[in-house]
N, C-alpha and C positions, 0 to 999 in steps of 0.2 A: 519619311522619304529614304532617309542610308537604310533603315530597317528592312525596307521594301527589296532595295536595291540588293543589299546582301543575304537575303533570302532568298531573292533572284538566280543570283550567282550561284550559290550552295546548293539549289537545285538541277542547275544545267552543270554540275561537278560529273562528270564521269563515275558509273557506278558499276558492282560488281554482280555480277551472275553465273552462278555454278553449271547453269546450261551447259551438256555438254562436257562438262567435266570429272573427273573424279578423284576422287578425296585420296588425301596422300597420308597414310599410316605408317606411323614408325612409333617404336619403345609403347606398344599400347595404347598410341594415343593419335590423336586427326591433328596432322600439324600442316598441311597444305593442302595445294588442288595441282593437279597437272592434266594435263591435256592427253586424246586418246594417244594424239603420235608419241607423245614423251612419256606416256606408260608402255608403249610397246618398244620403241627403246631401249629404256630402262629391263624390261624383260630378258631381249635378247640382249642386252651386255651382262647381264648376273643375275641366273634363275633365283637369287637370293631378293628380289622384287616380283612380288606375289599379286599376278592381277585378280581380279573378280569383275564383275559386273557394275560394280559401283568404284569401285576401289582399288587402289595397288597397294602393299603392305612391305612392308622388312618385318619380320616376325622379331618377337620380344626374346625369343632364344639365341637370338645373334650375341645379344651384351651392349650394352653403349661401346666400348671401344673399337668390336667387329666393325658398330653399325658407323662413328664416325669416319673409318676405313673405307669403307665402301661408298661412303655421302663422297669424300675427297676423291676417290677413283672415276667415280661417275659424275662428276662434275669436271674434273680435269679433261674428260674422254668427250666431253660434250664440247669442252671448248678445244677441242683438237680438232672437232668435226665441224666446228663452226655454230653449233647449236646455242653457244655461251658466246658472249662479246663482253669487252670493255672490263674487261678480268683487270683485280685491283691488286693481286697478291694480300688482303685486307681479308681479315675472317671474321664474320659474326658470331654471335651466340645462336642457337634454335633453345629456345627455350618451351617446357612442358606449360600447357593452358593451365590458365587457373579459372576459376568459376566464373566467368565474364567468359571467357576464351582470348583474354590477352595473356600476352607470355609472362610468364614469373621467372622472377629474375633470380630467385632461388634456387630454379630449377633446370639448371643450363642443362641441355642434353649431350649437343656435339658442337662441334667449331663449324663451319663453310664457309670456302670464299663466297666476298656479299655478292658478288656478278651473280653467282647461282640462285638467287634465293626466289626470284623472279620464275623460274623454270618450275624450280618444285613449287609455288607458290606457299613457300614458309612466309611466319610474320618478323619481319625486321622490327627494328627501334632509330629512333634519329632525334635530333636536339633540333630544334628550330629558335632564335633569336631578333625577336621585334625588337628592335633600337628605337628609342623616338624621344623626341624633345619636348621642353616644357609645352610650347605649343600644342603639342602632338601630331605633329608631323612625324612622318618615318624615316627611315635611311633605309633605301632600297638598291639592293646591289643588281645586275643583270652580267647571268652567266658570260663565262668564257666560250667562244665559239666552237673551242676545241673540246670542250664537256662531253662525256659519252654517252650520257642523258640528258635531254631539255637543255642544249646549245642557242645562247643568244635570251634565253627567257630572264623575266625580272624573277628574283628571291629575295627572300629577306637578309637583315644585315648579315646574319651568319647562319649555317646550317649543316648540319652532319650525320651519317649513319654511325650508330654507334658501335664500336668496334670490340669483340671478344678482351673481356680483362679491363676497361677502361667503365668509370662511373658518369653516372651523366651529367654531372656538375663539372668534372674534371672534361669531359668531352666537349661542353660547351663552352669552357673557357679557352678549351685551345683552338676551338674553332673560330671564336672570336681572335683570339689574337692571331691565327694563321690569315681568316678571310679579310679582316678589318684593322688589323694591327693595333688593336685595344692590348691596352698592359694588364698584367691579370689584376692591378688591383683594382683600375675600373670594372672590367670583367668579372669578376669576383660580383660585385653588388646586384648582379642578375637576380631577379627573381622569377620562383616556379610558379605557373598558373597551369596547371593540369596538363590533360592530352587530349587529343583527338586521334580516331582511325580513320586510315586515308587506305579503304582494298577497289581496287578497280582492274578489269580486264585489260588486259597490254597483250601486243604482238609475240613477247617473248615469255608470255607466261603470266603471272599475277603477281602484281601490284599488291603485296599487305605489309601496311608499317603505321605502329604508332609513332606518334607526332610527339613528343614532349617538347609543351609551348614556356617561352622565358622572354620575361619582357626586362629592359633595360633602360633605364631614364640616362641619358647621353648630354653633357654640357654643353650649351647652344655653339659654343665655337669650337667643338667638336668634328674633325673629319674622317672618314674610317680610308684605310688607306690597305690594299691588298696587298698581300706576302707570297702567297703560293700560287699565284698564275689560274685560278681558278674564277676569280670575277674582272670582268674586262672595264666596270666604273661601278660609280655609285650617285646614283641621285636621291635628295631630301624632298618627298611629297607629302605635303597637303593631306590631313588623313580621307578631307573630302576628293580630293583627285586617284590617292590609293585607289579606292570603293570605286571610281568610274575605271580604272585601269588592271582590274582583278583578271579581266581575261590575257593580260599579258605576264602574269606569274606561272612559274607551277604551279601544273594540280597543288600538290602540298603546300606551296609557301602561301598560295592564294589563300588555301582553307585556313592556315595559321594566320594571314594578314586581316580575313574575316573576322575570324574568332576576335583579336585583338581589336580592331572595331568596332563590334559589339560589344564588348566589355569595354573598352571606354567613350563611348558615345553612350554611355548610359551615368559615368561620373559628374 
């Protein structure tokens, strides 16, 4: 029955289609998709954005440093114009694909504010943290209303995009003690269970980020308690009530609350 249920859900997930779009080149390599309007755009603000028929490119003779230049300039110009919202002053890595086509971490290319990365449809990175108790129950937070994405939706205990310069251990632990007020040395006791990719079509562009999932076993009289104004409560659910309430999380956190019960409804 949850098996049913949660393959249910993972199929009505919002899903991604190039229709339409075209592939965004930079340093030699397919690192996003942007849309016709955001390639012509990007054209007339700096003939240094090379359309084609399939494609718009930054040629590889620019240098990484022109080219991170030019990512900052056109993205700034974008949120001048309105085309960018909910600017974090926060910059990500873009990292070069590795043989999967997720980003290597070895191989950071340039910095961008994270608002932008939606526009050019680069692939972001983010920590996700399932909390739950011996039971297995969850600790599910529901955004702040003032969020500039998914306001008022249920997430997991803690979650974050991960930020240029920061590791994802170190990422997730402060996102736990920022979201949930966990002390790092609870937070510390996290463990890694892999990723998942979460790319889907949006109004402002695409949607690509992995997921790095981390589950947390929490002391039953444990309560997570918010620091930064960014989750407005938290409630403890039933791992079987989670599963009936998956359409009230993010896309993301839902996929990550799935994942997590799967992998323990089978212990």
């Amino acid at each position: 029955m949850l098996h049913n249920l949660l393959a249910q859900y993972r199929c009505q997930l919002p899903r991604f289609s190039p229709s339409g779009l075209l592939r965004f080149h930079a340093a030699g390599l397919p690192l996003g998709w942007v849309s016709p309007e955001t390639a012509d755009w990007l054209q007339r603000f700096d003939r240094r954005f090379v359309p084609s028929a399939t494609q718009i490119e930054v040629p590889v003779s620019i240098g990484l440093r022109q080219l991170q230049a030019l990512m900052r300039a056109s993205a700034e110009a974008m949120r001048d114009e309105g085309l960018i919202s909910g600017w974090r002053n926060e910059e990500y890595h873009c990292c070069a694909p590795d043989e999967r086509g997720w980003p290597d971490a070895d191989q950071a290319l340039f910095r961008l504010e994270r608002a932008a990365f939606r526009r050019f449809g680069l692939t972001s990175r983010a920590v996700h943290i399932n909390g739950y108790t011996h039971s297995g129950a969850l600790w599910v937070g529901r955004r702040a209303p003032g969020k500039a994405i998914d306001p008022d939706r249920l997430d997991n205990l803690a979650a974050g995009g991960l930020p240029a310069g920061e590791t994802l251990t170190d990422c997730a632990i402060r996102e736990l003690g920022e979201e949930a007020g966990l002390p790092p040395q609870l937070a510390g006791q996290l463990v890694a269970c892999g990723a998942v990719r979460s790319t889907r079509n949006e109004p402002d562009g695409t949607h690509d980020e992995i997921l790095y999932c981390y589950d947390l076993l929490l002391p039953d009289d444990f309560i997570p308690e918010n620091r930064d104004g960014e989750v407005a409560a938290f409630s403890l659910l039933p791992g079987a009530e989670a599963a009936t309430r998956l359409h009230e999380f993010t896309c993301d956190a839902g996929w990550v609350t799935a994942d997590f019960l799967l992998r323990h409804h089978d212990e």
